[in-house]
N, C-alpha and C positions, 0 to 999 in steps of 0.2 A: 556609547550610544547604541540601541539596539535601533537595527535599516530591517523596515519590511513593507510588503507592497500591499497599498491603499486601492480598492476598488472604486473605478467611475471614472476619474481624470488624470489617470496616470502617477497621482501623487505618491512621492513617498513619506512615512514617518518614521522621525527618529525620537529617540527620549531624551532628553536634556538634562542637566541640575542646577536648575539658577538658584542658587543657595540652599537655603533648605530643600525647594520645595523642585519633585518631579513635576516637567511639560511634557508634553507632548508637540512637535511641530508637523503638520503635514506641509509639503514642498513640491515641487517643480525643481527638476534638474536645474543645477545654474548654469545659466548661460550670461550671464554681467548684465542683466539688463535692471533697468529698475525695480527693484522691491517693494513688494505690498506685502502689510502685516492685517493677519487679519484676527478681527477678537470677540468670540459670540458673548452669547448674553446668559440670563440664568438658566440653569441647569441644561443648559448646551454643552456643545464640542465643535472642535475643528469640521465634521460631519456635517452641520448645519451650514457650510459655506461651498459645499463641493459644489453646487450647479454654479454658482456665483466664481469660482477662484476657476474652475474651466472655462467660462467666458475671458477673464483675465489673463488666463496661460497665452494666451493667443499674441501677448504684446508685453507681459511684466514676467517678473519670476514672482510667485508666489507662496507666502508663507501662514497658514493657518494653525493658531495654536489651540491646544487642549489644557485650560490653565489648570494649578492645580485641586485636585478633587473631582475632575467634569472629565467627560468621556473615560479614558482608561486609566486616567493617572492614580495613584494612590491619595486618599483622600489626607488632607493636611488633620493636625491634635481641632483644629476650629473651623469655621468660617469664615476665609480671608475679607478685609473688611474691602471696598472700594480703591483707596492708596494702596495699600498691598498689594493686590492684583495689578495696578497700573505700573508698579515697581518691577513685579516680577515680567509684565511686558518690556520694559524695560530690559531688562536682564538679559531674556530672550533675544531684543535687537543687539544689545554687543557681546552676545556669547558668540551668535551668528556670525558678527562683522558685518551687520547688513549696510549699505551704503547710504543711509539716510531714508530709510523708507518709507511711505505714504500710510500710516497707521490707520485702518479702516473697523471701526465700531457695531454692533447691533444690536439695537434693544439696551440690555443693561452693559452691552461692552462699550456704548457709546459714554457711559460715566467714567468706565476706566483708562476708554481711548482720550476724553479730555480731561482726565487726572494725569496722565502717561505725558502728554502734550506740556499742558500746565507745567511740569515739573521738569522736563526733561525735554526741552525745545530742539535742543542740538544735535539732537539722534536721528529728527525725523525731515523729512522734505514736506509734510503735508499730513492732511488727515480729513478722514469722510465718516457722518455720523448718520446711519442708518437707523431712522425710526427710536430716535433717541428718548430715555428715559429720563427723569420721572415727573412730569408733567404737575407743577405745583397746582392746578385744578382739582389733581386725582392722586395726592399726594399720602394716602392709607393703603393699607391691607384692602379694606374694603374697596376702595376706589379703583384700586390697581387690577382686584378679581374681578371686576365687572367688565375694566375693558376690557382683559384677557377672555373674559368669556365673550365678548360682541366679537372679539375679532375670530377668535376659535369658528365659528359659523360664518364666517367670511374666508376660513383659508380652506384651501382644496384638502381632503383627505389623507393625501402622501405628506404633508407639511405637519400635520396633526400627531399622526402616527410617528413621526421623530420626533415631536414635541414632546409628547407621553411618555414614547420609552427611553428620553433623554432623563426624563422628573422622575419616574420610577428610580432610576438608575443613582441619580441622585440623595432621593430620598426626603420626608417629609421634616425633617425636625432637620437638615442643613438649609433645605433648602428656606423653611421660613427663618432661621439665621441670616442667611445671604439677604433675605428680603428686607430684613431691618439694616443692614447695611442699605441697601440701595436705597433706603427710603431715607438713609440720616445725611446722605450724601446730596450734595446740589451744585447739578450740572451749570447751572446759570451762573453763578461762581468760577468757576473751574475754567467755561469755556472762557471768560473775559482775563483770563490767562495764558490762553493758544495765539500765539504774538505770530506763530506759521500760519497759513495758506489754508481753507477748510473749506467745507463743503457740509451741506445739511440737506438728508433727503427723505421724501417720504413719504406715504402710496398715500394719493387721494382721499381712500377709505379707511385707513389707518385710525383706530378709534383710541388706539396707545400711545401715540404721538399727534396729538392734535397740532390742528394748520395756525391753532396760537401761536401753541408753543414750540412748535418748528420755529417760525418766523421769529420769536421772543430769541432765542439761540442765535437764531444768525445775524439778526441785531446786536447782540451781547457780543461778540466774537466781534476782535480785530479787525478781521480780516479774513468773511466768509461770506459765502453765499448762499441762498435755498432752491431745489430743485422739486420738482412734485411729482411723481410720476399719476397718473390718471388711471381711475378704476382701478385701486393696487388695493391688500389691506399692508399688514404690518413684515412676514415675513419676504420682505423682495426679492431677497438673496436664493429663496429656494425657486420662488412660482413667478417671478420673473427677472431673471436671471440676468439671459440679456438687453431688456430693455434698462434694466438699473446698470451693466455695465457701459452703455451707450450714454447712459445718462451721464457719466463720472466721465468719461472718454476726455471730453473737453478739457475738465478740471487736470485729467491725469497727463494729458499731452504739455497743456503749460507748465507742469510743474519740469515733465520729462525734458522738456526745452531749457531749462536754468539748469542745467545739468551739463556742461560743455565735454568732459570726457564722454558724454553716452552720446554724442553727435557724431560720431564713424562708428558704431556698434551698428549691427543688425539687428533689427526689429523681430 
């Protein structure tokens, strides 16, 4: 495992090998307290979750991955498809030993988080789908650039600017790979297979996850709920940080409570 120090919230990252393929994890010292997994979206990185997993240090231990191809890792022979990626999140929770951790989603990690769920129920205590993907309304190439472009002029400047130079870094012909993955993939399915604890959230102004089909999901699911945060667009995790960790609070306290070993731990 290569250890070096992440700037912003103290994180560190280490490199993993969950079978084939190199992650990246950034982390929070353990201290045994409950686990959050966290899992961006396309041509993201663990990077796209730093304002959001500093709100969270403050009460979880936190684990942001770099799956592989996306931020530093070396890029896989293809385009891992949706199950794939949920697999290898998988991988990541029991290479760690994580204690059943709360698998937290964004954008297109919200298909993987309830693929990962779907399939492997027994790893996790819970799971939250942020601004989840892909809206059978707006289910093309063409549909999907149009919200990204409304929302692009709704997100602050600093949110843009990691956006871009996440997609550069990327690159144009994986990245419209990955897009036909996400496009052949359907969350509405998948979630009516998270038999855990969920949560569904998602900013007001959000033109990427419409208030349908938010609400379509958390109808679909077991055993979840919808949150809305007010005047948000789509990335919450970077540009409001803590009001989406305030929001999960609630959801994250009840799960932390069915947990009877972590009731004499310190917060």
């Amino acid at each position: 495992m290569i250890q070096r120090s992440t700037p912003g919230v103290g994180l560190r990252t280490r490199r993993l090998q969950v079978g084939e393929h190199a992650v990246d994890v950034r982390s929070t010292c353990t201290t045994q307290r409950p686990p959050i997994l966290l899992v961006h979206g396309l041509g993201m990185s663990g990077e796209y979750f730093l304002p959001f997993a500093d709100a969270l240090a403050a009460t979880h231990d936190v684990y942001a991955v770099d799956l592989p191809g996306y931020g530093k890792t070396p890029n896989p022979d293809r385009a891992l498809s949706i199950s794939e990626l949920g697999e290898v999140v998988a991988g990541v929770a029991t290479l760690l030993e994580l204690d059943r951790p709360v698998v937290v989603g964004h954008s297109m990690g919200c298909q993987i988080t309830a693929d990962t769920v779907a399939t492997h129920p027994e790893l996790y205590a819970g799971y939250v789908l942020i601004g989840p993907t892909t809206d059978p309304a707006a289910r093309s190439f063409l549909g999907q650039s149009s919200r990204l472009m409304r929302d692009t002029l709704r997100e602050p400047p600093r949110n843009n600017v990691i956006v871009f130079r996440n997609y550069l870094r990327m690159g144009p012909l994986r990245y419209l790979d990955t897009v036909r993955h996400m496009l052949s993939h359907r969350t509405e399915e998948a979630i009516q297979h998270c038999t855990i604890p969920g949560l569904v959230v998602r900013g007001e102004k959000d033109p990427i996850a419409s208030a349908d089909w938010a609400r379509q999901l958390a109808e679909l699911a077991p055993d979840a709920r919808l949150v809305e945060i007010s005047d948000a667009p789509h990335a919450l995790q970077i540009n409001r940080a803590q009001e989406l960790a305030s929001a999960c609070a609630p959801f994250l306290a009840a799960l932390d409570d069915e947990r009877p070993d972590q009731q004499s731990m310190p917060a």
